[in-house]
VOBA-1610 file (N, C-alpha, C; in pm, whole numbers, padded with zeros to 5 digits, always signed):
BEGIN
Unk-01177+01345+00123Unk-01043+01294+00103Unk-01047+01193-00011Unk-01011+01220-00072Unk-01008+01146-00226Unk-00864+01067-00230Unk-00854+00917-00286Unk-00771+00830-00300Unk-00732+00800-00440Unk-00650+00672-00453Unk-00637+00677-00586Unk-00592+00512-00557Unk-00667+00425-00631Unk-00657+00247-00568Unk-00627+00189-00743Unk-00571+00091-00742Unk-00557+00066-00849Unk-00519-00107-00813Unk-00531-00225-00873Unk-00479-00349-00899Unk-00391-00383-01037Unk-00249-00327-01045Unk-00196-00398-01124Unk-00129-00566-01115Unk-00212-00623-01256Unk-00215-00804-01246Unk-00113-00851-01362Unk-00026-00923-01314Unk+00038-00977-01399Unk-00016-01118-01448Unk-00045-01168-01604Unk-00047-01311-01619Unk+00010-01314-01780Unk+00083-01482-01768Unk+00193-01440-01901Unk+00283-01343-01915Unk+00325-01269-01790Unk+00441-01170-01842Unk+00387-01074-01910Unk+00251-01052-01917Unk+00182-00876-01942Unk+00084-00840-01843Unk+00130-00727-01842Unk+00029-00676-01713Unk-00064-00562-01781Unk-00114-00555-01685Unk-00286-00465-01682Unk-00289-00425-01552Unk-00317-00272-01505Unk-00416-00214-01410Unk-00540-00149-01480Unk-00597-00198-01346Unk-00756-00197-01348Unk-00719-00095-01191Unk-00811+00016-01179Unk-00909+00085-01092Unk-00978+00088-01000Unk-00948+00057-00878Unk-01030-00033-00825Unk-01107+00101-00712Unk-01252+00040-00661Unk-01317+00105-00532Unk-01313+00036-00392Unk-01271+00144-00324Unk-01220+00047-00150Unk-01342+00155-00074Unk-01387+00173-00097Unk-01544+00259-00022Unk-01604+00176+00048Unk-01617+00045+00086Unk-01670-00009+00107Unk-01586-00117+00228Unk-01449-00114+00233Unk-01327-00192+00258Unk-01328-00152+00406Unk-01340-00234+00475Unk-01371-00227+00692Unk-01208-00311+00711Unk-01181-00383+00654Unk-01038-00467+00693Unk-00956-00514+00569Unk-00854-00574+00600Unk-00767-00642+00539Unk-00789-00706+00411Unk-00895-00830+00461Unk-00964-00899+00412Unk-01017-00865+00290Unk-01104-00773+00343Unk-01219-00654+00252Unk-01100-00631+00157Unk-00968-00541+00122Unk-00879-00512+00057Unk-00852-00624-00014Unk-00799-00740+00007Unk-00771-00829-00057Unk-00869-00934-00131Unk-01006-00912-00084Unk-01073-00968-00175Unk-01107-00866-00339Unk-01110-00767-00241Unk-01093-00703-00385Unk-00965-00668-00518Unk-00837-00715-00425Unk-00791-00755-00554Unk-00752-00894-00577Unk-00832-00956-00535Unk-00833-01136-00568Unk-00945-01088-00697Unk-01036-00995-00701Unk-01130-00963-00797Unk-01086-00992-00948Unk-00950-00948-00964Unk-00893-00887-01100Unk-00796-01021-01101Unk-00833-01030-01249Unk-00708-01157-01275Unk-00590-01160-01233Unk-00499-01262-01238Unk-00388-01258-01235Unk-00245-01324-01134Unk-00193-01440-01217Unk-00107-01474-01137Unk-00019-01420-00997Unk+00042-01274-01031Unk+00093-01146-00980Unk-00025-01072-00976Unk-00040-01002-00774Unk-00137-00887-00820Unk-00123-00787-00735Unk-00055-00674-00727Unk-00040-00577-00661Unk-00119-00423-00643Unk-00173-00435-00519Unk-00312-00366-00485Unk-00209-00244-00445Unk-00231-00114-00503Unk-00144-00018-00478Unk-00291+00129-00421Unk-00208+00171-00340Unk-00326+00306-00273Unk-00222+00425-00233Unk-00316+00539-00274Unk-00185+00649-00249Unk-00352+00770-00251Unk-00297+00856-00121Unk-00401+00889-00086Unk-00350+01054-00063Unk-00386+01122-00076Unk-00319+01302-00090Unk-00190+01291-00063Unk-00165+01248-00131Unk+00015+01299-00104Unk+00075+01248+00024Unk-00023+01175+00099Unk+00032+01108+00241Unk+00081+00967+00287Unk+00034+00909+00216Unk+00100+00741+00207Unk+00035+00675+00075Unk+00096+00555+00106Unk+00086+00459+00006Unk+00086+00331+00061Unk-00024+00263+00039Unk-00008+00110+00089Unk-00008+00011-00048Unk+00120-00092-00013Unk+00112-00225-00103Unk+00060-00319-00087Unk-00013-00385-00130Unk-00070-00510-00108Unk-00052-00644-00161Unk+00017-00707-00201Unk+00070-00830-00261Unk-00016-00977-00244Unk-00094-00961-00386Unk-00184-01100-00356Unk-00167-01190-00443Unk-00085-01301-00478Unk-00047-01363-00548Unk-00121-01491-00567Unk-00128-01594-00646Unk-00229-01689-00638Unk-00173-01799-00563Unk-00265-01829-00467Unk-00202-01969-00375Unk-00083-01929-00277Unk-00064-01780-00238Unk+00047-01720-00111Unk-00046-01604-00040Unk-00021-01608+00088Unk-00084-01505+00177Unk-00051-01407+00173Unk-00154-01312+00183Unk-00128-01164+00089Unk-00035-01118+00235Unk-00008-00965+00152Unk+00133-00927+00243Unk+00106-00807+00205Unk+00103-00720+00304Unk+00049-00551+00293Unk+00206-00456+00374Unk+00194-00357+00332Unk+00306-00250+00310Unk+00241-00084+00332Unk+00242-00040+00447Unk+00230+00078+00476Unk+00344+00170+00464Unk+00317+00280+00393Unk+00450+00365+00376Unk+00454+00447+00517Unk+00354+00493+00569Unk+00369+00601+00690Unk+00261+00538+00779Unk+00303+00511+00907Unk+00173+00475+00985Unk+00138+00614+01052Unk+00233+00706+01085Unk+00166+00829+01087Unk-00023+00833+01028Unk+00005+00825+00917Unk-00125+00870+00820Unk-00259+00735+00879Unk-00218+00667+00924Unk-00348+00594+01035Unk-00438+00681+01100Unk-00350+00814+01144Unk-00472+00908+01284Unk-00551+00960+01174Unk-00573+00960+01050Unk-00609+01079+00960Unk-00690+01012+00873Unk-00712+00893+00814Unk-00729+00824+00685Unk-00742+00675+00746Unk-00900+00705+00721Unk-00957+00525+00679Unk-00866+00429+00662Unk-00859+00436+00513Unk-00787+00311+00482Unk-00660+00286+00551Unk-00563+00359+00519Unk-00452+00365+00617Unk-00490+00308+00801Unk-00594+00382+00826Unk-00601+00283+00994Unk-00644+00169+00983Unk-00704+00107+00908Unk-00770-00017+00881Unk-00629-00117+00821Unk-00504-00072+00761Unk-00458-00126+00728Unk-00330-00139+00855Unk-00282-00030+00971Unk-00209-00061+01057Unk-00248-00097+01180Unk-00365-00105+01174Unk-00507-00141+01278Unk-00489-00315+01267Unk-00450-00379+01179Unk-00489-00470+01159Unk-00348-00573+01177Unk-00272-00455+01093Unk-00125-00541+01099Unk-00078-00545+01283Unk-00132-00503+01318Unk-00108-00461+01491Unk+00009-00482+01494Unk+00054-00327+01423Unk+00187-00293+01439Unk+00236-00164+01455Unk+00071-00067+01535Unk+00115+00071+01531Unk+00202+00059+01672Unk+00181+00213+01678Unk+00315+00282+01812Unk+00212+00281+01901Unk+00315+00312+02028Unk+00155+00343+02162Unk+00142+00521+02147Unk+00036+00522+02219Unk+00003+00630+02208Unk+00114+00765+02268Unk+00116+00845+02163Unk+00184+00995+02187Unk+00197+01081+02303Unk+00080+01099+02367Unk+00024+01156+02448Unk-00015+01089+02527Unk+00083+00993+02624Unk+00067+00881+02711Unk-00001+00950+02873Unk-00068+00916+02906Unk-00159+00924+03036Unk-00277+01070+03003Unk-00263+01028+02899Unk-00400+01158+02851Unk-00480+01035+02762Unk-00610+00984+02830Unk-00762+00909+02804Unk-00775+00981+02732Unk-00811+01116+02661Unk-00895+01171+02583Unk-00864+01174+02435Unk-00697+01139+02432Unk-00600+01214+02347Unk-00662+01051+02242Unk-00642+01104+02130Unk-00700+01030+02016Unk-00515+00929+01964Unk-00577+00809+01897Unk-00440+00752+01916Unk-00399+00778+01838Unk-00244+00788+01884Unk-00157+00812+01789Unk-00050+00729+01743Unk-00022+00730+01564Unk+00070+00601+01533Unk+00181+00682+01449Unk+00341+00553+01534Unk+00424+00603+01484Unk+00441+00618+01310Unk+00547+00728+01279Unk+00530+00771+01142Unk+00622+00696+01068Unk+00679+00583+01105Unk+00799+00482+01064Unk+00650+00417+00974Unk+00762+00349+00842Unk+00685+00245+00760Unk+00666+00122+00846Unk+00568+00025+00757Unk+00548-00123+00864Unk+00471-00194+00793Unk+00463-00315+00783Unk+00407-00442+00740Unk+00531-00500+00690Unk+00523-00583+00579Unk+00593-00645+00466Unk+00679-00539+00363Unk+00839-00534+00413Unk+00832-00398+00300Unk+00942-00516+00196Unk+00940-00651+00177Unk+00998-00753+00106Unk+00916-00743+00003Unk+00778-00733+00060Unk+00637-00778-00057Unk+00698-00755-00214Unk+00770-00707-00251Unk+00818-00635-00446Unk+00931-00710-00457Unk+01001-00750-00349Unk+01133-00829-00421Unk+01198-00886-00511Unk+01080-01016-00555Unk+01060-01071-00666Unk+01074-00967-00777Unk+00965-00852-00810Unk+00968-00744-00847Unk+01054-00693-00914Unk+01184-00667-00839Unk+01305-00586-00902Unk+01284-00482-00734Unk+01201-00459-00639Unk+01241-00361-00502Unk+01287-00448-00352Unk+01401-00410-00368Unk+01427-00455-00238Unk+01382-00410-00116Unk+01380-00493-00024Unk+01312-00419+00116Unk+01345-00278+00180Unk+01491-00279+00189Unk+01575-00181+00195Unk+01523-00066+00110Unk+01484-00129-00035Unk+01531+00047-00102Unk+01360+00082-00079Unk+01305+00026-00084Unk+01155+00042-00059Unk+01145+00129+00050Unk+01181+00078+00187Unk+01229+00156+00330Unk+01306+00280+00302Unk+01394+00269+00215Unk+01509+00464+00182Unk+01388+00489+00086Unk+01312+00459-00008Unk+01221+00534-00052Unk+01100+00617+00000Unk+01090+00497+00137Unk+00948+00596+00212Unk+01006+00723+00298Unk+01170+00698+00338Unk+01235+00797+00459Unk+01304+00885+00328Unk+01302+00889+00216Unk+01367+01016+00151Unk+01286+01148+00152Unk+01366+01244+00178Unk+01299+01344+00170Unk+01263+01393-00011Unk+01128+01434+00010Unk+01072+01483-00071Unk+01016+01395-00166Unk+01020+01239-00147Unk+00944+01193-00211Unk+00828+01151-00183Unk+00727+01161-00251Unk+00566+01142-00253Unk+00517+00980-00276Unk+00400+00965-00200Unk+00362+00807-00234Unk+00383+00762-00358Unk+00331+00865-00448Unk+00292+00844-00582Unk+00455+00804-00612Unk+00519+00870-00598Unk+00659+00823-00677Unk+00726+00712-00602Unk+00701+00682-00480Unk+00701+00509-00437Unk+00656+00436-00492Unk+00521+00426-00532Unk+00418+00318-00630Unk+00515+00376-00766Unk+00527+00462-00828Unk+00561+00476-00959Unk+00723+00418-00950Unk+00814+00346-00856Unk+00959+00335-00873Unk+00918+00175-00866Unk+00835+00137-00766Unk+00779-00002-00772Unk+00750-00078-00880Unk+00708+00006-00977Unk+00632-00009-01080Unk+00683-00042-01202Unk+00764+00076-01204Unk+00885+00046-01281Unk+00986-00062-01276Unk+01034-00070-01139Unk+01109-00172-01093Unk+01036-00327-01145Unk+00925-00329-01162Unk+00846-00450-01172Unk+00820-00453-01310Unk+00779-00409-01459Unk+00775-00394-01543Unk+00657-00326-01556Unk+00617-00271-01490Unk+00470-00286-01515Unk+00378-00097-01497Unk+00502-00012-01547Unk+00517+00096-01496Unk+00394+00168-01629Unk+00406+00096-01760Unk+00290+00181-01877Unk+00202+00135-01800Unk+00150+00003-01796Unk-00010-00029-01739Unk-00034+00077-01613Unk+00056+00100-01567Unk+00018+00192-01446Unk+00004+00320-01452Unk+00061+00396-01571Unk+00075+00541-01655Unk-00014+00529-01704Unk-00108+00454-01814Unk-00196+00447-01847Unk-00307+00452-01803Unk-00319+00415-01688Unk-00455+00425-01584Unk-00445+00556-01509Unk-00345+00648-01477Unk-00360+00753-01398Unk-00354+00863-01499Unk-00333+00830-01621Unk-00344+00952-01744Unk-00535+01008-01774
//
């Protein structure tokens, strides 16, 4: 299962993404130190993983980071994704209630911080109609974010 992680950093009003590796990432923490890694006043840790979600991560200098799951669905399936609604302890109870064997299951509603872009130019709201529209893909969540934020070439540039 192949991902796609990236830290776009704002400082001075120009931004840069950088590439980042989460292979190694057990929690929250783990995520956010790695994009405390990459410069930058503004720093938004973006992940979009087969076509199934997208998590935001908002680590700004001197404010507590603030993470953004597009589907907690994609928790039963994908590492990072369970590590990230695992943590926010904010999944669903299990699906298959009075079945021990049944592997857990999390609701497919978005969850964490979906304010985290505000500043940005994304409101919470449209962030939320962006994850429940039909037919749109993580990738074009992170890419409306992106845009919305200025910061949409640095981010074209790294996935070209």
């Amino acid at each position: 299962m192949s991902y796609f992680a990236a830290v776009l950093a704002r400082s001075d009003e120009l931004w840069r993404a950088v590439e980042v590796n989460l292979d190694d990432c057990e929690s929250i923490d783990d995520l956010v130190e790695v994009t405390r890694d990459v410069s930058g006043d503004v720093r938004l840790l973006v992940v979009e993983q087969d076509d199934e979600y997208a998590v935001l991560a908002r680590v700004d200098r001197g404010n507590e980071p603030r993470v953004f799951l597009s589907d907690g669905h994609a928790a039963d399936a994908y590492p990072i994704a369970a590590l990230v609604a695992d943590e926010l302890d904010e999944i669903g109870e299990d699906v298959l209630v009075g079945d021990e064997d049944a592997p857990p299951a999390h609701d497919s509603a978005p969850f964490g911080d979906a304010g985290l872009a505000e500043d940005l130019g994304t409101a919470a709201g449209e962030l939320l109609d962006l994850c429940a529209r039909e037919g749109t893909l993580p990738i074009d969540l992170i890419a409306a974010v992106c845009e919305k934020a200025g910061c949409s070439d640095a981010f074209e540039a790294l996935r070209v």
